[in-house]
C-alpha positions as CSV (number, residue, x, y, z in Angstrom):
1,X,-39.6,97.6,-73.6
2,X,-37.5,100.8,-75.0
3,X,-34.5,100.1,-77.5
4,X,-32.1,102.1,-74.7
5,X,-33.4,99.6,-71.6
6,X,-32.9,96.4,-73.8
7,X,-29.7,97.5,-74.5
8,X,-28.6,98.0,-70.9
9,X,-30.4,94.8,-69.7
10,X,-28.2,93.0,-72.4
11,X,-25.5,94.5,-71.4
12,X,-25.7,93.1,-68.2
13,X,-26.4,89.6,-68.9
14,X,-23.0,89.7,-71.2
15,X,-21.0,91.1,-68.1
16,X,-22.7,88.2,-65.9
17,X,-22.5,85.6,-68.3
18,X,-18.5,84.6,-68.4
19,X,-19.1,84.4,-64.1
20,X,-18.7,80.4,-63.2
21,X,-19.9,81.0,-59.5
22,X,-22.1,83.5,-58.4
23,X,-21.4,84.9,-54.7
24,X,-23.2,83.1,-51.9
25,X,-26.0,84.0,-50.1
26,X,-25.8,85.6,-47.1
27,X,-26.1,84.0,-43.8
28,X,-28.9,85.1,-41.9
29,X,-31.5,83.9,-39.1
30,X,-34.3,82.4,-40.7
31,X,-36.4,82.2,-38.0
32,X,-36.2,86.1,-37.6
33,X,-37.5,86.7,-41.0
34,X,-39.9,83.9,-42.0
35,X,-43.3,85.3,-41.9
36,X,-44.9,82.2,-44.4
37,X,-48.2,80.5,-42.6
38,X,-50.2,83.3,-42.7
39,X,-52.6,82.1,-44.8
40,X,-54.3,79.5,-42.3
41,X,-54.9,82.6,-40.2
42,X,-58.4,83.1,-38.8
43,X,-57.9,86.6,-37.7
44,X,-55.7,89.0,-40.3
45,X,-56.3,92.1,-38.9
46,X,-55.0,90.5,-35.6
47,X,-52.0,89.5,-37.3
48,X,-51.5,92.8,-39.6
49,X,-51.5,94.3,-36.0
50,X,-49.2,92.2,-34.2
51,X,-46.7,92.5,-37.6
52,X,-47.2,96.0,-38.0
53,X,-46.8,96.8,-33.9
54,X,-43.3,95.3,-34.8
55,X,-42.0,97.5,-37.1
56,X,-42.8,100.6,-34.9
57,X,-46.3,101.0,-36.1
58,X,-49.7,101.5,-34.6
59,X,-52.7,100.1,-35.3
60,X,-56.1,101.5,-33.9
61,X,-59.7,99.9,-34.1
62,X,-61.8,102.7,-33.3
63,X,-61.9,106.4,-34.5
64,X,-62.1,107.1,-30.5
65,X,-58.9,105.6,-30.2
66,X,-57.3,107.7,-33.0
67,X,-58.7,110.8,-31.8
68,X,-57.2,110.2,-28.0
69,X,-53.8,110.0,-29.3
70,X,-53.6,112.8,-31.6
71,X,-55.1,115.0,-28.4
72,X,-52.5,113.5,-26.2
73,X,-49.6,114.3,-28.6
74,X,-50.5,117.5,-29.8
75,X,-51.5,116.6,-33.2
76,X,-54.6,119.2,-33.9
77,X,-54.0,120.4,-37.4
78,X,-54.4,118.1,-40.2
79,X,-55.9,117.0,-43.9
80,X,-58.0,114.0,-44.3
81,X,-59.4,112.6,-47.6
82,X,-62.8,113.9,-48.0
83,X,-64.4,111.1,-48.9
84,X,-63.4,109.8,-45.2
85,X,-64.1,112.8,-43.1
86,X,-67.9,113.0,-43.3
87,X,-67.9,109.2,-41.1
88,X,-65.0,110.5,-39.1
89,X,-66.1,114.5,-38.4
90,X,-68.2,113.3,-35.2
91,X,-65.4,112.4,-33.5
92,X,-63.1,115.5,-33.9
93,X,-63.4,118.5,-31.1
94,X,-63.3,121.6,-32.2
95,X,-60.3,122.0,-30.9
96,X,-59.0,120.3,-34.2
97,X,-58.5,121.8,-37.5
98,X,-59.2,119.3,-40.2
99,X,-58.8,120.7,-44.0
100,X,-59.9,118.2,-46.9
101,X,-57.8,120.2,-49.5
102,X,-54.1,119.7,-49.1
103,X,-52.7,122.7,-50.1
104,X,-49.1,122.0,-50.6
105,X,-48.2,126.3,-50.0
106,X,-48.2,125.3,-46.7
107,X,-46.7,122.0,-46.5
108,X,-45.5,122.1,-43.4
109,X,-48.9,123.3,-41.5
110,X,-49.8,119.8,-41.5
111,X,-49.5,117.5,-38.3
112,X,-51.4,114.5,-39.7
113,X,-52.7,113.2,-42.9
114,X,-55.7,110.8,-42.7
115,X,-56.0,108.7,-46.2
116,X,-57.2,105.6,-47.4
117,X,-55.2,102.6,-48.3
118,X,-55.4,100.1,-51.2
119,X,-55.0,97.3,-48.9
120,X,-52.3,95.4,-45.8
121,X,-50.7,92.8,-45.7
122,X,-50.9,90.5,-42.5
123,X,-47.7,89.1,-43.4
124,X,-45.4,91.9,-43.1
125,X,-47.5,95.0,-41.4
126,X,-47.8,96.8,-44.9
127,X,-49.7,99.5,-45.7
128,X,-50.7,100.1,-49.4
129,X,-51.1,103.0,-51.3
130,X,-52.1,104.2,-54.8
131,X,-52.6,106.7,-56.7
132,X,-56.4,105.1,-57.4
133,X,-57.1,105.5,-53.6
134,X,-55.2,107.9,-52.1
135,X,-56.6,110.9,-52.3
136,X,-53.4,113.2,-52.0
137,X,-50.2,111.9,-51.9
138,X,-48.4,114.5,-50.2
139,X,-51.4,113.7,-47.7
140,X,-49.8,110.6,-46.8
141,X,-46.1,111.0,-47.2
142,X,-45.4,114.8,-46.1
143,X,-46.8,115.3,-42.4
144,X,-45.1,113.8,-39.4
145,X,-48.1,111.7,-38.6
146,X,-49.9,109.2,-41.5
147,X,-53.0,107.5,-40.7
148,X,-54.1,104.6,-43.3
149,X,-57.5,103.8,-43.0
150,X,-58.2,100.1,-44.2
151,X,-61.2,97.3,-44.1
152,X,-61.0,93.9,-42.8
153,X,-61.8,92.9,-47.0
154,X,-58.8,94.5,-48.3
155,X,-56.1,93.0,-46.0
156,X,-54.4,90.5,-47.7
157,X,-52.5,87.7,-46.1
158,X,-49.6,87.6,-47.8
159,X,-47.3,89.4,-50.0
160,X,-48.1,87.0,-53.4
161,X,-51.6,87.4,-52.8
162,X,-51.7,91.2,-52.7
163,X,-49.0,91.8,-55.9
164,X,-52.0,89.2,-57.4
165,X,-54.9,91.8,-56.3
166,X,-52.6,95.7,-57.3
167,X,-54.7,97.4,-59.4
168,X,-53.2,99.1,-62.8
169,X,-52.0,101.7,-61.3
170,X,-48.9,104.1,-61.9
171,X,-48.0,104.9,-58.8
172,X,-48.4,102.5,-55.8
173,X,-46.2,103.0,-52.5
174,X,-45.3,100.1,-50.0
175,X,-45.2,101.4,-46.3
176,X,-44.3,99.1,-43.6
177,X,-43.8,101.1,-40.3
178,X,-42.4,104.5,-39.9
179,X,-39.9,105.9,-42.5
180,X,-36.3,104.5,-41.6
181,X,-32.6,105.3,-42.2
182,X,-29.7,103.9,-40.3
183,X,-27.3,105.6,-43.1
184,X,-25.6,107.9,-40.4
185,X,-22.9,105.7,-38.2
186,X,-25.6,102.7,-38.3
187,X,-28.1,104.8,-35.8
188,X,-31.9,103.8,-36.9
189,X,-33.6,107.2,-37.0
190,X,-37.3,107.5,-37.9
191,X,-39.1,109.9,-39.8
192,X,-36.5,111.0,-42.1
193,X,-37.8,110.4,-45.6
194,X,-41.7,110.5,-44.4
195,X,-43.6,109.8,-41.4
196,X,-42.1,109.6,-38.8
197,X,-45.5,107.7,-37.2
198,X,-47.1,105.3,-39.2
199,X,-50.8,104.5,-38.3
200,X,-53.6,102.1,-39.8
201,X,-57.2,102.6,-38.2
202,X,-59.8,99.6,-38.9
203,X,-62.9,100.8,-40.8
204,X,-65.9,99.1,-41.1
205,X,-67.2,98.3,-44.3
């Protein structure tokens, strides 16, 4: 730990030391945010699904499925990690432009960005990300439209039991649902600070 963050940190604990009584916890509905029990699962990706279809995001077991929406929106001009498009190519028209090499001159030519995730987590309907699996960042987190592709092997039930599997990484991004603010008069808007559609497609292994 650096000499300047010790400092800071100690800092801290002298300003909360002299406090007798800490402020309470805040009331809240326990029953609206208690997501334990997930382990005795028999199904996670049925449960990543259900968590993730409640915070606005959409999960999809077949490339035929992912294809159909992107047609029905629109959404014809994206950049998918090339390690995934040679299993996904088959199922793209021609009518799609599909680029492997994110070129960032042209950030905003992108509709969609196909990568892969690190792993989910049933609990919550999170998406990981890394810089060890994701092939372009800006891939992910720039166009209006993200789809994570992930195994049934790398969802994790829990939150403690995928901090417990992270790899040593530098960089790795938690994404549960579509980006969110509600910063302006309390309205939720999504899509402001990324995606503004957040989508995990099933692979097989």
């Amino acid at each position: 730990m650096s000499d300047s963050r010790e400092q800071i940190l100690n800092r801290v604990r002298a300003a909360l030391a002299p406090l007798l009584q800490r402020a309470p916890l805040p009331e809240w509905e326990r029953e609206l945010v208690d997501l334990r029990g997930t382990r005795n699962s028999t199904d996670l990706w049925a449960l990543f699904a259900e968590r993730l279809k409640a915070v606005n995001g959409t999960p999809l077991t077949t490339v035929a499925e992912l294809v159909a929406l992107l047609e029905s929106n629109g959404w014809r001009h994206g950049y998918c990690d090339p390690a995934l498009w040679p299993r996904l190519r088959e199922a793209f028209s021609t009518a799609f432009t599909v680029e492997t090499d994110f070129d960032r001159r042209r950030i905003d030519d992108y509709q969609f960005g196909i990568t892969a995730a690190t792993g989910a987590i049933a609990e919550t309907g999170t998406v990981i990300l890394s810089d060890r699996d994701t092939s372009r960042r800006l891939g992910a987190l720039a166009p209006w439209v993200h789809i994570a592709t992930v195994r049934r092997d790398q969802i994790f039930a829990d939150l403690t039991a995928a901090v417990a599997a992270l790899p040593v990484d530098p960089n790795v991004i938690w994404v549960t649902g579509p980006s969110k603010t509600a910063d302006v008069e309390g309205i939720l808007i999504e899509g402001v600070h990324g995606p503004g559609r957040q989508i995990t497609l099933l692979m097989a292994g």
